[in-house]
DOKEVO-748378 format. One line per field, with one value per atom (N, C-alpha, C, O): x, y, z; atom name; residue in three letters. Coordinates in nm, 2 decimals, decimal comma, always signed. Layout:
N
x = [X | ...];
y = [Y | ...];
z = [Z | ...];
at = [CA | ...];
aa = [Ala | ...];
***
This chain:
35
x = [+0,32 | +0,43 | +0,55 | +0,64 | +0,54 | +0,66 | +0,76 | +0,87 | +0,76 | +0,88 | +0,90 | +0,82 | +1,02 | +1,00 | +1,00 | +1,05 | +0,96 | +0,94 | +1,01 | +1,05 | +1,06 | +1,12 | +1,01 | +0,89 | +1,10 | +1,03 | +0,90 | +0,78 | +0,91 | +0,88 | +0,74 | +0,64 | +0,75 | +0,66 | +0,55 | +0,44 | +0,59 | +0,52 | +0,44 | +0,33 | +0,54 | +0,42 | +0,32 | +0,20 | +0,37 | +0,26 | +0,15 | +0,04 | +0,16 | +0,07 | -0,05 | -0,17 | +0,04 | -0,02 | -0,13 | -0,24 | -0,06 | -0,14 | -0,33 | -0,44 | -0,26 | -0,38 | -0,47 | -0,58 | -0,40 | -0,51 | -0,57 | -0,69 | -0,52 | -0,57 | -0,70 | -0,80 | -0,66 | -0,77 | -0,88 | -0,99 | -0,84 | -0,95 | -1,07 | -1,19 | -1,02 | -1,12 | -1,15 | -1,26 | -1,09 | -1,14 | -1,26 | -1,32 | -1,25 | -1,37 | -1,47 | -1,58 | -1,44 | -1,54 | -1,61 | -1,73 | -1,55 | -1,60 | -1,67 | -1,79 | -1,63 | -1,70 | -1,86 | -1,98 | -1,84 | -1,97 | -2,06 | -2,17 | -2,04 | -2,10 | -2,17 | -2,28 | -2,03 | -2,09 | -2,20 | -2,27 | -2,21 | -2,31 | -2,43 | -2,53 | -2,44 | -2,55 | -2,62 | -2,74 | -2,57 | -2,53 | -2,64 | -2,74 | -2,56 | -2,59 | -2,72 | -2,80 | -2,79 | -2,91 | -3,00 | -3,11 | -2,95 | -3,06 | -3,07 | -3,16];
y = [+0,20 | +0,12 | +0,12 | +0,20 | +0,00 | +0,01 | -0,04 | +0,00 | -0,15 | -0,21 | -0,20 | -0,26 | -0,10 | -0,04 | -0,21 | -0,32 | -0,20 | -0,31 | -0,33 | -0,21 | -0,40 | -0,41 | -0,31 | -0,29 | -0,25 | -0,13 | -0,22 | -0,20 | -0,28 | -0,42 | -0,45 | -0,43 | -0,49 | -0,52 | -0,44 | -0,49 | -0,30 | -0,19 | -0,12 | -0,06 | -0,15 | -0,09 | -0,19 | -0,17 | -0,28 | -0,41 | -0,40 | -0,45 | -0,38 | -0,37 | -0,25 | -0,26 | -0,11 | -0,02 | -0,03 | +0,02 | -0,14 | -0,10 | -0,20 | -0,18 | -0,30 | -0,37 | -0,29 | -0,26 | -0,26 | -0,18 | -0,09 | -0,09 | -0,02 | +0,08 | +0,07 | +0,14 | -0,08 | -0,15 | -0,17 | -0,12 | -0,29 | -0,30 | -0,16 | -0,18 | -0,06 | +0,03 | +0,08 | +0,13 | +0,09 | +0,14 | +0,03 | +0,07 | -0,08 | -0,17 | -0,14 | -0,12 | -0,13 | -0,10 | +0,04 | +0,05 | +0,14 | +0,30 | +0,24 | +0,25 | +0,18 | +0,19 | +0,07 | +0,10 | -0,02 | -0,07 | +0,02 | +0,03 | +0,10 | +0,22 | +0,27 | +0,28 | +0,33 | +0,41 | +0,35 | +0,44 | +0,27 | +0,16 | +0,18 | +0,20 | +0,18 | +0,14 | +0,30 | +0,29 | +0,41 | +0,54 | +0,61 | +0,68 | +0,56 | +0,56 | +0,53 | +0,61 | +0,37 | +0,30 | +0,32 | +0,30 | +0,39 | +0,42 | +0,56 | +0,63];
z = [+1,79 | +1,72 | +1,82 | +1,82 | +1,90 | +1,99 | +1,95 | +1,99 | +1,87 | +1,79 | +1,66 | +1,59 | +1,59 | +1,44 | +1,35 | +1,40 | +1,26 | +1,14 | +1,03 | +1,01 | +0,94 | +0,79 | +0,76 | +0,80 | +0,66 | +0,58 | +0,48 | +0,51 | +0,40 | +0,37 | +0,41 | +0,34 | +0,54 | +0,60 | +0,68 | +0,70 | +0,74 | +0,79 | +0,63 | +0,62 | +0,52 | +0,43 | +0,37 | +0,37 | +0,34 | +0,34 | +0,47 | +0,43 | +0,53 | +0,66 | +0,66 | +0,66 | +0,66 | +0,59 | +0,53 | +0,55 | +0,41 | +0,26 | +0,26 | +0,20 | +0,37 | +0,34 | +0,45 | +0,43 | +0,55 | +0,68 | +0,58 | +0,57 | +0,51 | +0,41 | +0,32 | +0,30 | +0,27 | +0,19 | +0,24 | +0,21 | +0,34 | +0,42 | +0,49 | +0,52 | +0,50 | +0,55 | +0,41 | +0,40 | +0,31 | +0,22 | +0,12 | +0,02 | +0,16 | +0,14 | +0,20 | +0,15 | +0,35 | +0,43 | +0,41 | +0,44 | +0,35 | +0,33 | +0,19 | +0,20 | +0,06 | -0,05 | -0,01 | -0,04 | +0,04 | +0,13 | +0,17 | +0,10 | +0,26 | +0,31 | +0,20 | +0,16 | +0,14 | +0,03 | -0,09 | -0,15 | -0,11 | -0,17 | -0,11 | -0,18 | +0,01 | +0,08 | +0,06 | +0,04 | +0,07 | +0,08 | -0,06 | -0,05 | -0,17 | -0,31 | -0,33 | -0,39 | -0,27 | -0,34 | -0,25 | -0,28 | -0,08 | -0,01 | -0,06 | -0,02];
at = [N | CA | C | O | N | CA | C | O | N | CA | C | O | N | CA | C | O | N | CA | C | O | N | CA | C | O | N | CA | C | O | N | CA | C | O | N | CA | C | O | N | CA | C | O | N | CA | C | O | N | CA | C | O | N | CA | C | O | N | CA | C | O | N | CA | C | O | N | CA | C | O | N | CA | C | O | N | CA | C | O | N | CA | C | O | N | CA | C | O | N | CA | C | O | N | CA | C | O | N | CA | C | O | N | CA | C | O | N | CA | C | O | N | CA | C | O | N | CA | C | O | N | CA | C | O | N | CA | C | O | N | CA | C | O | N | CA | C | O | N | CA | C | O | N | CA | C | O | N | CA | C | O | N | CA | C | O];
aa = [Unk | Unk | Unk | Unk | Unk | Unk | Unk | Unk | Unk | Unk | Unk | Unk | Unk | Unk | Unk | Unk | Unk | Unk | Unk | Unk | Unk | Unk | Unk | Unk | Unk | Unk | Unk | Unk | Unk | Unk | Unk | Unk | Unk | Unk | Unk | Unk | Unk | Unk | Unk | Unk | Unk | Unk | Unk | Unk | Unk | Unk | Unk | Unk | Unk | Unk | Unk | Unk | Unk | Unk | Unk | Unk | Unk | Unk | Unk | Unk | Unk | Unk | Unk | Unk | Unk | Unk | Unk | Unk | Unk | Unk | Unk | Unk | Unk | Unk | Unk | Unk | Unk | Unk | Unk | Unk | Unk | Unk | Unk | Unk | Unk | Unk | Unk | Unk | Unk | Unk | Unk | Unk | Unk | Unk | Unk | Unk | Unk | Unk | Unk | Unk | Unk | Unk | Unk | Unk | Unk | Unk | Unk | Unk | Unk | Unk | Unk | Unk | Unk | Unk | Unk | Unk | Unk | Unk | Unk | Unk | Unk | Unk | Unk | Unk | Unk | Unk | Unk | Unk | Unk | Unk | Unk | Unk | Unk | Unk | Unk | Unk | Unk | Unk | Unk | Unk];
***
Protein backbone atom coordinates (compact mmCIF):
# COMPACT_ATOMS: atom_id res chain seq x y z
CA UNK A 1 0.00 0.00 0.00
CA UNK A 2 2.14 2.86 -1.18
CA UNK A 3 -0.55 5.37 -1.62
CA UNK A 4 -3.16 5.56 1.57
CA UNK A 5 -6.91 5.49 0.08
CA UNK A 6 -10.46 7.16 1.14
CA UNK A 7 -11.42 5.13 3.98
CA UNK A 8 -14.44 4.44 1.67
CA UNK A 9 -12.78 3.02 -0.76
CA UNK A 10 -9.82 0.81 0.96
CA UNK A 11 -12.73 -0.91 2.75
CA UNK A 12 -14.80 -1.38 -0.24
CA UNK A 13 -11.81 -3.00 -1.70
CA UNK A 14 -11.17 -5.08 1.23
CA UNK A 15 -14.48 -6.25 1.37
CA UNK A 16 -14.81 -7.60 -2.13
CA UNK A 17 -10.99 -8.98 -2.09
CA UNK A 18 -12.47 -10.76 0.90
CA UNK A 19 -15.46 -12.14 -1.00
CA UNK A 20 -13.93 -13.05 -3.80
CA UNK A 21 -11.48 -15.57 -2.03
CA UNK A 22 -14.12 -16.52 0.08
CA UNK A 23 -16.10 -17.71 -3.05
CA UNK A 24 -13.17 -19.21 -4.17
CA UNK A 25 -12.62 -21.21 -0.53
CA UNK A 26 -16.62 -22.24 -0.45
CA UNK A 27 -15.92 -23.73 -4.25
CA UNK A 28 -13.23 -25.67 -2.91
CA UNK A 29 -15.05 -26.52 -0.16
CA UNK A 30 -17.91 -27.99 -2.43
CA UNK A 31 -15.79 -29.89 -4.32
CA UNK A 32 -14.24 -31.05 -0.77
CA UNK A 33 -17.79 -32.10 0.66
CA UNK A 34 -19.12 -34.24 -2.64
CA UNK A 35 -15.65 -35.66 -3.29
Amino acid sequence: MAHPQPPGDGIREVALAQLRSLLLDSDRLEEFLQG
